[in-house]
C-alpha positions, 0 to 999 in steps of 0.5 A, a space after each residue: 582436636 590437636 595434633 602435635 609432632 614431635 618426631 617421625 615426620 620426614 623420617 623413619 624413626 623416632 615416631 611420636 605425635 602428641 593428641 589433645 582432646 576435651 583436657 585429655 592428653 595423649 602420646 601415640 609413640 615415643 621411639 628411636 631413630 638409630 640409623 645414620 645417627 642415634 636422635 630421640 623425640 622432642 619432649 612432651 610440652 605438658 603431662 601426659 594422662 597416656 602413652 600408645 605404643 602400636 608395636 615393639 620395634 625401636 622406632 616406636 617405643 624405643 624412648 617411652 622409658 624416658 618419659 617415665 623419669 618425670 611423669 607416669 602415663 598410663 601405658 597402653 599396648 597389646 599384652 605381646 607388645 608389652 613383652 617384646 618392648 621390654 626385650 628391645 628395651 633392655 637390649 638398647 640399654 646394653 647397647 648403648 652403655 657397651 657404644 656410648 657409656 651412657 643410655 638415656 633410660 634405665 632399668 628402672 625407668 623401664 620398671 615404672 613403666 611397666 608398673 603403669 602398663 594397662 595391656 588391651 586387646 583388639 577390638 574392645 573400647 576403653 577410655 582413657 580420660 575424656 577419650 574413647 579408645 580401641 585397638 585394631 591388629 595391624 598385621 605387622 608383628 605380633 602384637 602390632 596394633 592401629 590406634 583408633 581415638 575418640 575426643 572432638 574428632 575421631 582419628 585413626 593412626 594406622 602404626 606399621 600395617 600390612 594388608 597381607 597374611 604372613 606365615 607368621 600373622 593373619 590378615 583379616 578385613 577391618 571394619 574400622 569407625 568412620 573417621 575425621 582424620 587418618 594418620 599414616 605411616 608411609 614407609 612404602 608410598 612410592 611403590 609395591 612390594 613384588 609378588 610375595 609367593 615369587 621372592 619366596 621361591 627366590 630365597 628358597 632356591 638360593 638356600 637350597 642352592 647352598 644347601 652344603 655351604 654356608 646361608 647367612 641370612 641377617 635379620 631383625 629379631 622381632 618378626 621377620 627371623 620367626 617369619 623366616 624361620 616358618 618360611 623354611 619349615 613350610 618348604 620342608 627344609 629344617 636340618 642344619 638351621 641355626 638361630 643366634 642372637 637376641 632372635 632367640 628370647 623373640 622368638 619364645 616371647 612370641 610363641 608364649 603369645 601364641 593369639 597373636 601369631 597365625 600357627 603357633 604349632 607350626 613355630 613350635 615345631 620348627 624351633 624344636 628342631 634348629 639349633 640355638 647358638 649362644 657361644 664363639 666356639 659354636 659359631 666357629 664350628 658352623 663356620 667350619 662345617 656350613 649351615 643356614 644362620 638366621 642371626 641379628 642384626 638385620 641391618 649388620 650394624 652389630 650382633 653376631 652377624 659381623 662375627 660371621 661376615 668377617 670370617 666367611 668373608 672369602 669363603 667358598 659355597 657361602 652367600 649372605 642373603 638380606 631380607 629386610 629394609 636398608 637404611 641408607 648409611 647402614 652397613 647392610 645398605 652398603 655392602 649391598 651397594 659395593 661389596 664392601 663392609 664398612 662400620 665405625 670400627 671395621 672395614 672389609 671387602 666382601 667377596 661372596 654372594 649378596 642378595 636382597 629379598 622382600 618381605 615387607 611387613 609393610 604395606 605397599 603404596 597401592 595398599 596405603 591408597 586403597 585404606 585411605 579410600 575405605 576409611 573416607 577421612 577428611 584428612 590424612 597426616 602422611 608420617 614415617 617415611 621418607 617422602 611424606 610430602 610427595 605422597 600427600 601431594 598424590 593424595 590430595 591430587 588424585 583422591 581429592 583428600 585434604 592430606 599434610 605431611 608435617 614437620 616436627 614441632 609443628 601442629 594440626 588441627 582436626 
């Protein structure tokens, strides 16, 4: 079995690794990396018979349409993750005509795509060509899937995990296949997260403690605002709560599949009672009179978010509370390194409270470990991350496991 990296090696983004097995072809990801700057997979050398998307977010599906101009794989994901793909795909689209006049996709790339869909669920096989294949919940987002595939060897690639239940997802122990090879993302090899219970009471105390001023809470779109928004429901604080941007369309594509959710009931009940904002005059009036925003982009390079910061800038009783990872050179990671808002079209000073919390829907590094002991592989490729080669050094060093961290365009046998 061959491994080819096309993308997300040394990196967070553009995730994309080619596996060739008995003639069969198939690509695990194809995505984006948008932060600092935008850059896209290299292009599949051969034609593909397949295409796995683990998840919805960007840095795994965000160029699967490209493929499309040329060929036809069979596209295989989760019903949730098919949905909420389209959603982040028409979104990059928009975006990218408004910033750069011209995306590399278009919506009719997307509608092939979709016509080459085959959605499965967790736990059943299928094959694709001389292949066997099964899903497992990944527990990241809805919908979020590891891969198991079977040719000349058995690999398992794990997309974004999380070991952990959420107020959105469940986690439940898998008993996954024995493997030759694991692939692994490595978002967060060189530490833990905090306890979850205690960032919890944390970001609850400092709502409250704003209770009659203004909470912005920037956010990403697709799990962590709907997480959030529980977050708040399940500490009985539901008044003034208002949710903005592309969250909103997330979010009822998310409880459309409510399987893939922990407490359907519970979204359900709590996007009964906020408010959804669609207008520049509403956000001016919950500038004026204060509330809780949970509002896009989580990183603050765009959405209505910046609308909100350059107006509350210096506003009393305000505080903005960031909840999710910072991509160094984003706008979020550096107003929380200076105070100081900076774009490639604004640049401001920001003179209210900023507070980081963590809810990773990702595992830590002793969770990453602790899945590569109970899988027992031969050999683990360490991808999406930041420091690879160092976690692979630390695997082969302290569990005695062939481990690599590839570099894109380079290949690997199992």
């Amino acid at each position: 079995m061959k491994l080819e990296f096309l993308g997300g090696c040394t990196e967070i983004g553009r995730e994309a690794f080619l596996v060739e097995s008995r003639d069969t072809r198939v690509m695990v990801e194809y995505g984006v990396k948008l932060h600092p700057k935008l850059e896209i997979p290299l292009l599949p050398p051969k034609k593909l018979h397949g295409l796995f998307v683990s998840h919805a977010h960007l840095d795994h599906s965000g160029m699967a349409p490209l493929l499309y101009k040329t060929q036809t794989p069979k596209l295989y994901t989760t019903p949730a993750t098919l949905d909420l793909m389209n959603l982040l795909l028409e979104d990059y689209i928009k975006v990218a005509r408004l910033t750069r006049g011209f995306s590399e996709y278009n919506m009719y790339d997307i509608k092939k795509m979709n016509k080459s869909s085959s959605t499965q669920e967790y736990n059943k096989p299928f094959k694709i060509g001389n292949m066997d294949a099964k899903l497992f919940n990944a527990s990241h987002i809805p919908g979020s899937a590891s891969i198991f595939l079977s040719g000349d060897k058995k690999i398992l690639y794990t997309g974004d995990i999380n070991m952990n239940s959420s107020y959105l997802v469940d986690y439940k122990r898998i008993k996954y296949p024995k493997i030759d090879c694991l692939i692994t993302e490595s978002t967060y090899s060189e530490k833990d997260h905090p306890d979850r219970k205690e960032e919890e009471k944390k970001f609850i105390k400092k709502v409250k403690e704003y209770s009659h001023g203004l909470v912005l809470v920037p956010t990403f779109a697709v799990g962590r605002a709907q997480e959030l928004l529980l977050m708040l429901y399940k500490n009985n604080i539901t008044e003034n709560i208002y949710l903005d941007g592309m969250a909103q369309k997330a979010s009822d594509i998310i409880l459309y599949h409510k399987n893939s959710i922990k407490d359907a009931k519970a979204l359900e009940g709590i996007l009964k009672k906020i408010k959804f904002v669609r207008t520049r005059s509403q956000r001016d009036k919950i500038l004026k009179n204060g509330g809780i925003v949970i509002t896009t982009s989580g990183m603050l390079n765009g959405g209505p978010i910046v609308y909100y910061l350059s107006k509350a800038r210096d506003k009393k009783d305000t505080c903005l509370l960031l909840t999710g990872f910072q991509v160094d050179g984003t706008p979020g990671s550096k107003v929380l390194k200076t105070g100081v808002f900076e774009s490639d079209e604004d640049k401001f000073k920001v003179n209210i409270e900023i507070k980081k919390f963590d809810f990773s829907g990702h595992a830590g590094k002793s969770e990453l470990l602790e899945l590569i002991k109970k899988t027992k592989p031969k050999k683990v490729v360490c991808v999406h991350g930041d420091n690879t080669r160092k976690f692979a050094r630390e695997i082969k060093e302290n569990l005695k496991i062939d481990a690599v961290a590839p570099k894109i365009g380079e290949n690997v046998e199992i």
